[in-house]
C-alpha positions as CSV (number, residue, x, y, z in Angstrom):
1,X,-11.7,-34.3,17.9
2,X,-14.5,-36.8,18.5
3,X,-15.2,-39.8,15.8
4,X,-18.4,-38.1,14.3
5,X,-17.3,-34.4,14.2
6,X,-16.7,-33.0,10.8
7,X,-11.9,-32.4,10.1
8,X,-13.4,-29.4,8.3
9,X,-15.6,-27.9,11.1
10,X,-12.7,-29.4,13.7
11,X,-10.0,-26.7,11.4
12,X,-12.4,-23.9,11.3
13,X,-13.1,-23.9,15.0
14,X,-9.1,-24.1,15.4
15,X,-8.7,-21.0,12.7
16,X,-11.2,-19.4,14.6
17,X,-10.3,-19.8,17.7
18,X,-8.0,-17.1,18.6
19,X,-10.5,-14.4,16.9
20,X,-11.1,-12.6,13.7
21,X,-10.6,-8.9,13.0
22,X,-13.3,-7.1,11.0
23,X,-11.7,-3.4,10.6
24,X,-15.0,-1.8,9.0
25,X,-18.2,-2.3,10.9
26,X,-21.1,0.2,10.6
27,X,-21.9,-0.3,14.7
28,X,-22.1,2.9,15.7
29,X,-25.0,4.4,13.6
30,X,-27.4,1.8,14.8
31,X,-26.5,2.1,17.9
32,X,-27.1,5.8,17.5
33,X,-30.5,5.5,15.7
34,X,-31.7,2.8,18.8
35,X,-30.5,4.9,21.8
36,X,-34.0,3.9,23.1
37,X,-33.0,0.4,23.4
38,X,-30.1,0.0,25.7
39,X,-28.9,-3.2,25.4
40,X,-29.0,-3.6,21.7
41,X,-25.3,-4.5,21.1
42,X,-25.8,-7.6,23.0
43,X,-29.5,-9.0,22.5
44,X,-28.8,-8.3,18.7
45,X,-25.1,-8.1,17.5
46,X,-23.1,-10.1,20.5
47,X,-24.7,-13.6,19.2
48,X,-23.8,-12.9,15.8
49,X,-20.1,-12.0,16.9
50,X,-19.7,-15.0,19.2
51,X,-21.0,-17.2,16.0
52,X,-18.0,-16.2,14.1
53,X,-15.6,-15.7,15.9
54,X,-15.0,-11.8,16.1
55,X,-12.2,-10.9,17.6
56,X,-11.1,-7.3,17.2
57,X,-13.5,-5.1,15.4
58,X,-13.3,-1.7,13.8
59,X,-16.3,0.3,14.7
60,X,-17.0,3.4,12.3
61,X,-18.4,7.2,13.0
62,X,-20.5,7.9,10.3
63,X,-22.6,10.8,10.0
64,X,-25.6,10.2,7.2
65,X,-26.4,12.9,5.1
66,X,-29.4,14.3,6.8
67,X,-27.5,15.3,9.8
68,X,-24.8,17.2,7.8
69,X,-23.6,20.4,8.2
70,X,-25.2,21.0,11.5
71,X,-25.5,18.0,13.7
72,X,-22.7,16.5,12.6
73,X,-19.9,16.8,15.7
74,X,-22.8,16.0,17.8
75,X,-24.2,13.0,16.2
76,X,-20.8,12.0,16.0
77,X,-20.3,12.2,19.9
78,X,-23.7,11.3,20.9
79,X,-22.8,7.5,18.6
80,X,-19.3,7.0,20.7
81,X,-21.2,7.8,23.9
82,X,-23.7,5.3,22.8
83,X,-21.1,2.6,22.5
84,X,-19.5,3.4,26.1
85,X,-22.9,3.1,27.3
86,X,-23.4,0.1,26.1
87,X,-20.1,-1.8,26.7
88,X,-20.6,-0.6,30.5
89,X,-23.3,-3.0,30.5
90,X,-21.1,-5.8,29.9
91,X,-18.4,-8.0,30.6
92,X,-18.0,-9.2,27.1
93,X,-16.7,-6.5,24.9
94,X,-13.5,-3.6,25.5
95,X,-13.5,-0.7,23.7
96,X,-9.3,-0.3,23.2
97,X,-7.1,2.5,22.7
98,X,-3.5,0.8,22.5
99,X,-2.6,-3.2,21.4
100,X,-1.9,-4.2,24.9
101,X,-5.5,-3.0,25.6
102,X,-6.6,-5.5,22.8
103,X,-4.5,-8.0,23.5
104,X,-5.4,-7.5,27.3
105,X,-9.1,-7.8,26.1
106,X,-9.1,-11.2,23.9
107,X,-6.9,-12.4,26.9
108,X,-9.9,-12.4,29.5
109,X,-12.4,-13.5,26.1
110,X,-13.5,-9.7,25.4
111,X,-14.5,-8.5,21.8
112,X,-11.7,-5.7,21.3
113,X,-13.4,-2.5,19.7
114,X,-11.5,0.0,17.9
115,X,-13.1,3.3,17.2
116,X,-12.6,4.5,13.3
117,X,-14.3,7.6,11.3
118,X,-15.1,7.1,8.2
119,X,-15.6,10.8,7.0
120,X,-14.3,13.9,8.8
121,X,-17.7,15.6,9.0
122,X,-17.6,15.6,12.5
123,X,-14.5,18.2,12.6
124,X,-15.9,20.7,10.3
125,X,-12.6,22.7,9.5
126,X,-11.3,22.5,13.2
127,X,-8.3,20.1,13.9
128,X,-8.4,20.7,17.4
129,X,-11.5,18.4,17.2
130,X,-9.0,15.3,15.5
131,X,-7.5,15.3,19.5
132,X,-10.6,15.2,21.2
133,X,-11.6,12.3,19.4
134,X,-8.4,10.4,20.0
135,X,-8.9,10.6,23.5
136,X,-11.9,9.2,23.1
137,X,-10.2,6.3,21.6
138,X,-10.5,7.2,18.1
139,X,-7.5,5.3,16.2
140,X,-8.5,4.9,12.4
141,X,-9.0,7.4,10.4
142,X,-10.7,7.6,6.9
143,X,-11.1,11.3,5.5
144,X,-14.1,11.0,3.0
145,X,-16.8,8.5,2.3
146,X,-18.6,9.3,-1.0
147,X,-18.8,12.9,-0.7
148,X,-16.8,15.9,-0.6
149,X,-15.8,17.6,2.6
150,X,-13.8,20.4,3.7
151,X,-10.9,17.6,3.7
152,X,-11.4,16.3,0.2
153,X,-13.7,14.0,-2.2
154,X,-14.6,10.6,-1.9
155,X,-14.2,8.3,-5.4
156,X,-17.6,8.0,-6.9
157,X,-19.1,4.5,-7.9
158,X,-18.2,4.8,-11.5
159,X,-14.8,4.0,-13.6
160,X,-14.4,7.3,-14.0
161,X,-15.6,11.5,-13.2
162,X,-14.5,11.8,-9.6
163,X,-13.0,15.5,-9.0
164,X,-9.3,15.9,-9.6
165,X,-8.4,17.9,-7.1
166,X,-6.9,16.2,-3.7
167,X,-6.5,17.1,-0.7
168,X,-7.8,20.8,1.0
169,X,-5.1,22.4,3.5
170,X,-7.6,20.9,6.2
171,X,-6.9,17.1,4.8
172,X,-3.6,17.6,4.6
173,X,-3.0,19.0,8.0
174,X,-5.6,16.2,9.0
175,X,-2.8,13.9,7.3
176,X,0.0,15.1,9.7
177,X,-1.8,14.8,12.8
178,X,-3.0,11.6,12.5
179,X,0.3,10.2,12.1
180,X,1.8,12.6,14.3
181,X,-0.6,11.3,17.6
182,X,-0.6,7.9,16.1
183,X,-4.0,7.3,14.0
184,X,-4.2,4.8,11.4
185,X,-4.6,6.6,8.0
186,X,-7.4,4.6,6.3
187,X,-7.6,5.1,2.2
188,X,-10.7,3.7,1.8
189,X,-13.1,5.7,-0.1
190,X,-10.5,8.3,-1.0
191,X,-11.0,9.8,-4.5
192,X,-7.1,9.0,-7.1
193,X,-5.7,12.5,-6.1
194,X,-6.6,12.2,-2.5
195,X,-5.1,8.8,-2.5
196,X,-2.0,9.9,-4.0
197,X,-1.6,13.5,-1.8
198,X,-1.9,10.9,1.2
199,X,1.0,8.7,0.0
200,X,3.1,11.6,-0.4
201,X,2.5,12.9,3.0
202,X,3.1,10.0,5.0
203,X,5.6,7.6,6.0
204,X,3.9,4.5,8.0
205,X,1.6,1.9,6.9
206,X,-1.4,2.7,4.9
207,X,-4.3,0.5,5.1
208,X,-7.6,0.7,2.8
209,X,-10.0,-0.3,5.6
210,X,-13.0,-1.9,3.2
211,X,-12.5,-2.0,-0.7
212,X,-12.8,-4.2,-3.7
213,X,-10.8,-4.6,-6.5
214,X,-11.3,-2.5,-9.7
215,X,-10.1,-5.6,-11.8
216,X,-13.6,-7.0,-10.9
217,X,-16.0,-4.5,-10.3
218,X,-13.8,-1.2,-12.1
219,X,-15.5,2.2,-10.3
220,X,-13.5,4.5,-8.5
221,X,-14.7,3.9,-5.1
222,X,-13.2,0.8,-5.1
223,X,-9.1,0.1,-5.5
224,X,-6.8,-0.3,-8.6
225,X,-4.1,-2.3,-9.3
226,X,-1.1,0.3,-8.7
227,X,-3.4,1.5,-5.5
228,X,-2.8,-2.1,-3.7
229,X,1.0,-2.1,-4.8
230,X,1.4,1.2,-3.2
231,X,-0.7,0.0,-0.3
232,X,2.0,-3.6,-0.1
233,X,5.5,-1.2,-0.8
234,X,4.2,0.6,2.6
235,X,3.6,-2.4,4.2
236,X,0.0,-1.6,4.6
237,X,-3.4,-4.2,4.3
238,X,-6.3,-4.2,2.0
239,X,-9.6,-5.0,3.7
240,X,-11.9,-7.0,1.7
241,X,-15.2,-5.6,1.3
242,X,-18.5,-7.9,1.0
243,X,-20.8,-5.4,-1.0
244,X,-19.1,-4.2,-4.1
245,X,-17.3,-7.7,-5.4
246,X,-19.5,-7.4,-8.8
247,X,-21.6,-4.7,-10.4
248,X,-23.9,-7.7,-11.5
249,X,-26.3,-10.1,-8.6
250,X,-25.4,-13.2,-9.8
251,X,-21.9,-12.9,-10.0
252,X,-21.8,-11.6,-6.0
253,X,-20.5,-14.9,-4.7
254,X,-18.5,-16.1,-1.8
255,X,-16.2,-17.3,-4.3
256,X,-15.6,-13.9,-5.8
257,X,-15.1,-12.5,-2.7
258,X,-12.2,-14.9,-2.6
259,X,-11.2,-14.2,-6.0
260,X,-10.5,-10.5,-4.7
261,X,-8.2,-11.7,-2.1
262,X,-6.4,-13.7,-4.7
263,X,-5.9,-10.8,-6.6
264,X,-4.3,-8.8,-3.6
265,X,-2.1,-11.4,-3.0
266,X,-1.0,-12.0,-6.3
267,X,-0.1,-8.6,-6.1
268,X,1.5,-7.7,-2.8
269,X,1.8,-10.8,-1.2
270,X,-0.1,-12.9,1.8
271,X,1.0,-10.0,4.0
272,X,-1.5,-7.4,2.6
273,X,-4.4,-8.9,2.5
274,X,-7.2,-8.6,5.6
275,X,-11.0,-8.5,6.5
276,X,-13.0,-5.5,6.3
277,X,-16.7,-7.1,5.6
278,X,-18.7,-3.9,5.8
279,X,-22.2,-5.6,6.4
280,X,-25.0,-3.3,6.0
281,X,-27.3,-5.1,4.9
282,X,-29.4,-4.8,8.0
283,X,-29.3,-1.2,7.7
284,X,-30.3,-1.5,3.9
285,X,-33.4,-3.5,4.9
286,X,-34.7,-0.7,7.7
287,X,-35.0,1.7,4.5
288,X,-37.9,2.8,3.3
289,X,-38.0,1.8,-0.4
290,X,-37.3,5.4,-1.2
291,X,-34.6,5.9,0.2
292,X,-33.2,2.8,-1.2
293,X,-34.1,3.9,-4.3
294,X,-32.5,7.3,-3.6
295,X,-29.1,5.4,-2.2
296,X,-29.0,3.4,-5.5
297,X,-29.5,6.8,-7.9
298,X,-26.8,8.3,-5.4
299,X,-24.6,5.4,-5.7
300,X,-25.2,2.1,-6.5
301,X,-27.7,-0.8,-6.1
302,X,-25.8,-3.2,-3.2
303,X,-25.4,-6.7,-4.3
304,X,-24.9,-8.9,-0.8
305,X,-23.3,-12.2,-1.1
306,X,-26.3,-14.1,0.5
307,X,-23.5,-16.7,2.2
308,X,-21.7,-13.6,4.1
309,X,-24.4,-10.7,5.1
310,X,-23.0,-10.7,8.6
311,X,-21.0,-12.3,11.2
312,X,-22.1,-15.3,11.8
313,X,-21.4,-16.2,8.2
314,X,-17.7,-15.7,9.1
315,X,-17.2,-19.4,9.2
316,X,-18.1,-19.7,5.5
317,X,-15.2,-17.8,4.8
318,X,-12.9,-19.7,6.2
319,X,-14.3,-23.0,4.9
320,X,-14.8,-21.5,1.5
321,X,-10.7,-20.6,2.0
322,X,-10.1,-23.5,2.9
323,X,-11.6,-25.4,0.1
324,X,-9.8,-22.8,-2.4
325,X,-6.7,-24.2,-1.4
326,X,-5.2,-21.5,1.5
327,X,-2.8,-23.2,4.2
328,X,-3.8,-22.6,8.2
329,X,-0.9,-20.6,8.4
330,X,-2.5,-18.1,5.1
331,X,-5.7,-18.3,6.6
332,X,-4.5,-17.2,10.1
333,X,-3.3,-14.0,8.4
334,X,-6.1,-12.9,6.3
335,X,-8.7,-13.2,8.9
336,X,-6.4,-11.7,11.7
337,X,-2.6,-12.1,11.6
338,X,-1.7,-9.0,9.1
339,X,-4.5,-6.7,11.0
340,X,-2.4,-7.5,14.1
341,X,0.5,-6.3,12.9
342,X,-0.6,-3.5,12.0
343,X,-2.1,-2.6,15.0
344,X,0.9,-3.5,16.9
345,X,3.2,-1.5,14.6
346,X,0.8,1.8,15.0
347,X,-1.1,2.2,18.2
């Protein structure tokens, strides 16, 4: 470290280092909606990544609502074949199927990219579709966003009114496939009963790719406190999720972001606590004010934490962590070390 440069910076470069995992990025439907501009995931997203550090990054299928029932598979494949397209044109990212390809990739300086769904949509009703997608390096699997599907119902973005029923046959069989061919089960979005059909059903690690605590912002969408301890018993992670850390603007801070991992870890330990930022907030801004307005009726109105709307803000995590108190060695795990594991342990 030179005379002049800041210990703080100094750490955070150090912290940073060896790469950060994201598990929930929106990638894919931009890349989708800009198939015109090859290129676009490195003249707009790579300089944001290298800024903060991404190491690994979970890249989500999501099929909006205006393609639904009838485009759906095919949207769904034309945004993977997007994303091969577009790492062929490069040396600097590695879509990864197994963690020796992702630790093969951050070895020769590659951004590892993990394929997740977020929303069965794309299968319809037919599981024979689950398998096609795992070959295509599908490895995370959520099975509802906030809608209902012919797997089960997302939690709405409300304490309460979600429907009680859980899983279909479909999600269940959904359930037994992905842990039978090795596809992370994510809980995120999942409605109680859904939630709690999945526990039964399984016996690895659940994960909740991109949530929020209910203790701070209490809707259904987001994750109670029993939820996390069933998530920590399993051995699973919570991903932290920018968006929803307070129904109100001015309470959307960096430092309640935090306070959401605090909470996690004062109930489950360091262990099951990770990074799943969600930024959308450049997809918010394309939107016509109507269909903002339309989103917000639907859902909610977004509040972004104007210090972490993307990737490069990465770093002001990990100095706001490290002001808060967290050791190098707690830091390591939340922005990496317990995805890792969990990678390792499943893929």
């Amino acid at each position: 470290m030179t005379a002049n440069q800041d210990p703080v910076e100094h750490r955070i470069d150090r912290l940073h280092a060896s790469g950060i995992v994201d598990f929930h990025f929106d990638l894919l439907i931009d890349l989708y909606e800009k198939r015109d501009r090859p290129g676009f995931l490195v003249s707009h997203f790579l300089p944001e990544f290298e800024a903060g550090g991404v190491g690994v990054l979970g890249v989500a299928i999501y099929v909006e609502d205006r393609y639904l029932p009838e485009m759906g598979l095919r949207v769904a494949l034309d945004q993977v074949a997007r994303l091969y397209a577009e790492v062929e044109q490069t040396e600097r990212f590695a879509i990864c199927k197994t963690f020796a390809d992702i630790e093969q990739a951050r070895a020769a300086n590659k951004i590892a990219l993990l394929i997740t769904m977020e929303g069965v949509e794309p299968l319809g009703d037919d599981l024979n579709l689950l398998r096609a997608f795992y070959e295509l390096g599908l490895r995370s699997v959520g099975l509802t966003h906030a809608r209902r599907n012919a797997a089960g119902s997302g939690g709405i973005f409300k304490p309460s009114g979600s429907p009680r029923d859980g899983l279909t046959n479909f999600g269940r069989d959904v359930v037994r496939e992905c842990e039978r061919l090795g596809i992370l089960i994510d809980l995120a979005h999942i409605n109680p009963q859904g939630f709690e059909d999945i526990v039964e059903l399984t016996s690895k690690a659940l994960i909740v790719s991109h949530t929020n605590a209910r203790k701070f912002y209490d809707i259904e969408r987001n994750i109670s406190d029993e939820q996390i301890k069933i998530v920590g018993q399993r051995g699973g992670v919570v991903g932290v999720n920018a968006i929803l850390v307070s129904r109100d603007a001015e309470c959307s801070t960096l430092d309640r972001y935090i306070d959401h991992i605090e909470h996690v870890i004062g109930l489950i330990g360091i262990d099951g606590v990770g990074i799943g930022f969600d930024f959308c907030e450049y997809l918010f801004q394309q939107m016509s004010e109507s269909v903002r307005a339309d989103l917000a009726a639907k859902l909610t109105k977004p509040h972004f934490i104007p210090d972490l709307t993307n990737h490069s803000h990465a770093r002001n995590l990990t100095r706001k962590l490290i002001e808060r108190g967290f050791s190098d060695g707690e830091t390591e795990k939340i922005l990496r070390g317990n995805w890792l594991r969990i990678l390792e342990e499943v893929l």
